[in-house]
C-alpha positions as CSV (number, residue, x, y, z in Angstrom):
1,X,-11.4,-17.3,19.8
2,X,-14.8,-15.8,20.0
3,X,-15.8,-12.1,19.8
4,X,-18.7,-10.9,21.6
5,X,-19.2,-7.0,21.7
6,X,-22.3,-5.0,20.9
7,X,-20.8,-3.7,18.6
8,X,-20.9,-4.4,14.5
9,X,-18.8,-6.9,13.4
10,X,-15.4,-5.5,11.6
11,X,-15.5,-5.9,8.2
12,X,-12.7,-4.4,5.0
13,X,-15.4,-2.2,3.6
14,X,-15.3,-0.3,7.1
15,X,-12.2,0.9,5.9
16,X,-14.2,3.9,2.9
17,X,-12.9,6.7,4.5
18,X,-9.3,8.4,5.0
19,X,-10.5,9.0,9.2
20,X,-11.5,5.5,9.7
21,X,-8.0,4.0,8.6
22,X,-6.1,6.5,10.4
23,X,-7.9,5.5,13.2
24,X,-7.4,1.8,12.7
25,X,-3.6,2.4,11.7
26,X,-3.3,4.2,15.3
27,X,-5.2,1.5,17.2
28,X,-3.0,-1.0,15.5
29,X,-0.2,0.9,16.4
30,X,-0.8,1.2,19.9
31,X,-1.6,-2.4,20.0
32,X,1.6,-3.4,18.7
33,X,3.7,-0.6,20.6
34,X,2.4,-2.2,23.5
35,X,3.2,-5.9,22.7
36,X,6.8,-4.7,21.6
37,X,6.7,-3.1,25.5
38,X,5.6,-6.5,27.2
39,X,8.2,-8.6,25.2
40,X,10.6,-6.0,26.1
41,X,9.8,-6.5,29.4
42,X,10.1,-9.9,29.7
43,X,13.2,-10.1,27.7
44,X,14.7,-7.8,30.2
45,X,13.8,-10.2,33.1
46,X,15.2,-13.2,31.5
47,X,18.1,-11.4,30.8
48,X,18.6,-10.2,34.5
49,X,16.8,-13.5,35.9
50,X,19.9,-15.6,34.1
51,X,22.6,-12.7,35.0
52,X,21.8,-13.3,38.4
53,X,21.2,-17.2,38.2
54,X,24.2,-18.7,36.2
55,X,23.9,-22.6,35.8
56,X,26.7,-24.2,37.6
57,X,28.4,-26.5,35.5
58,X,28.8,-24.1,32.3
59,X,32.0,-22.3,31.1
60,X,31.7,-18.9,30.8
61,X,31.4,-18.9,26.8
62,X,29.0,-22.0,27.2
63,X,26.7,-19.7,29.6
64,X,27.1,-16.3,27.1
65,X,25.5,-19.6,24.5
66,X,22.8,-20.8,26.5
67,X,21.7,-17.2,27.3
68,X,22.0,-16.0,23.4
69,X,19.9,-18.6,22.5
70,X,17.3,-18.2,25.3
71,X,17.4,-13.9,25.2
72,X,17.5,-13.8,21.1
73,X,14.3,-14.6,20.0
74,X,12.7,-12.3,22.5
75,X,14.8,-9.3,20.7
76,X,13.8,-11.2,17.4
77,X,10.3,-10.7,18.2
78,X,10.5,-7.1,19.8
79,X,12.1,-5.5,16.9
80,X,9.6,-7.8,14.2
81,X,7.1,-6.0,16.4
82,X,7.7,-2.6,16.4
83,X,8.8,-2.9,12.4
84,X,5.1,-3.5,12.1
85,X,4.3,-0.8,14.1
86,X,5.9,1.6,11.7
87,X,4.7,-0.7,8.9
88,X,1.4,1.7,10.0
89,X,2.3,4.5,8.9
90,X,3.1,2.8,4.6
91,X,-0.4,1.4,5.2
92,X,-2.1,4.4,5.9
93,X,-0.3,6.6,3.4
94,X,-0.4,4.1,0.9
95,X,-4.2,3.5,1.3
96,X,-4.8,7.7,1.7
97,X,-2.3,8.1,-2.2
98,X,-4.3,4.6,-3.9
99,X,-7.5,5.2,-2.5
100,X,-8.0,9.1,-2.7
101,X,-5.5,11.6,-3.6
102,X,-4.8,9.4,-7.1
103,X,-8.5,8.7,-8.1
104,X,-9.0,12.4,-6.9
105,X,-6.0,13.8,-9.2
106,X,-6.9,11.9,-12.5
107,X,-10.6,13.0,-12.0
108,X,-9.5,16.7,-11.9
109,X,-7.0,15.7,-15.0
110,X,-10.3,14.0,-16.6
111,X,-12.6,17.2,-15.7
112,X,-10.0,19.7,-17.0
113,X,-9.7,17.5,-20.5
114,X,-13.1,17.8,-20.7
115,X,-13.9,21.3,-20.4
116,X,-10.4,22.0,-22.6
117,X,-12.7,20.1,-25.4
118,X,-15.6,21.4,-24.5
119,X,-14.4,25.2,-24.4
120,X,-12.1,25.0,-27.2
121,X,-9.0,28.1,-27.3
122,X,-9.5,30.8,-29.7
123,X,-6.0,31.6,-31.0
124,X,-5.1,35.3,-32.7
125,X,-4.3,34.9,-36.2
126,X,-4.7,32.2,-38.6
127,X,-6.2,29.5,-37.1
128,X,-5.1,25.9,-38.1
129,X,-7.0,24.3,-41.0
130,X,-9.6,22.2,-39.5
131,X,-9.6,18.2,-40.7
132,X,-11.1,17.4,-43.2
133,X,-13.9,15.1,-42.4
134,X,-13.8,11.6,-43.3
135,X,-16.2,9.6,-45.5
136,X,-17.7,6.1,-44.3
137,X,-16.6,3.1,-45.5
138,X,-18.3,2.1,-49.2
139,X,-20.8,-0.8,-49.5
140,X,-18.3,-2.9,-51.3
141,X,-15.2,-2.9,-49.7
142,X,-14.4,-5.4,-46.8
143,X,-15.3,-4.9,-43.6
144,X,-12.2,-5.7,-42.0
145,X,-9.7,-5.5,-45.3
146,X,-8.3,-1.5,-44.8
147,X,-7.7,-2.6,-40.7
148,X,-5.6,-5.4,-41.7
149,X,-3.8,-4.4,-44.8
150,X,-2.8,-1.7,-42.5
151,X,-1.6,-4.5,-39.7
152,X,0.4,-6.4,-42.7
153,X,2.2,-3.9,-44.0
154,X,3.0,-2.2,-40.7
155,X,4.0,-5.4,-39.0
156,X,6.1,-6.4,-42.9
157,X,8.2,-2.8,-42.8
C-alpha cells in the first residue's frame, strides 16, 4: 500500500508534545468509531438479509447455527473495534502521566532538594552538632580492604 500526500511522512518522534497525541488519539478514534459503524452496518444486513431469506432444507435450530456462525464474527469484530477505540483514551493518558506530568513532578521534587541543600533551615535553639569531617584514607592501607571487610562481616552476621 503506497502513501502519497504532500505532506511529511509520519514518524514516532511526531508524537513530542501532549496536543499532537491528543490529536492522533482523536483521529484514531474517529477512525475506528467509524469502522465499528460500517461493521455494524453490515452485520445488521446479514442479519436481516438471512431473517428474511431462510435456506430451505434447515431445521429451525440448524438455521439459528448457520446464522450464529455467519452473524458472530461480525459482532466479534465490532466490539474488538470499538475496545480499541476506548483503548485511546489509556494511550493518551498514559503517554500525557510517562511522558510529562511524571518527568515534570520529579524535576520539581529534584529542584526543591536542591534549593532545601542549597538554603539550609536555621532552627531556634541548639543546633545539631555538625559531623565531624572525615580524614582520607592513609598511604598504606588497602585500597579496597575497609570496603570489603565491611561486605564480609556484613554479609557473615
Amino acid at each position: 500500500m503506497s502513501r502519497t500526500s504532500s505532506g511529511p511522512e509520519w514518524s514516532g518522534d511526531m508524537l513530542t508534545k501532549p496536543e499532537m497525541v491528543e490529536a492522533f488519539a482523536t483521529q484514531l478514534r474517529g477512525v475506528l468509531k467509524h469502522q465499528a459503524a460500517f461493521v455494524e452496518d453490515v452485520r445488521q444486513e446479514a442479519e436481516a438479509m438471512w431473517k428474511a431469506n431462510r435456506p430451505e432444507g434447515y431445521s429451525s435450530f440448524e438455521a439459528w447455527w448457520r446464522h450464529r456462525w455467519v452473524v458472530g464474527p461480525f459482532r466479534e469484530i465490532q466490539e474488538h473495534l470499538e475496545a480499541a477505540a476506548a483503548k485511546t483514551f489509556e494511550l493518551e493518558a498514559r503517554y500525557r502521566k510517562g511522558r510529562h506530568e511524571i518527568p515534570a513532578a520529579r524535576q520539581a521534587a529534584a529542584l526543591e532538594k536542591k534549593n532545601a541543600k542549597q538554603a539550609p533551615a536555621v532552627s531556634a535553639g541548639s543546633g545539631a552538632v555538625p559531623p565531624k569531617p572525615v580524614s582520607p584514607p592513609s598511604a598504606s592501607a588497602p585500597a579496597g580492604g575497609p570496603f570489603l571487610d565491611l561486605v564480609h562481616r556484613e554479609h557473615s552476621a
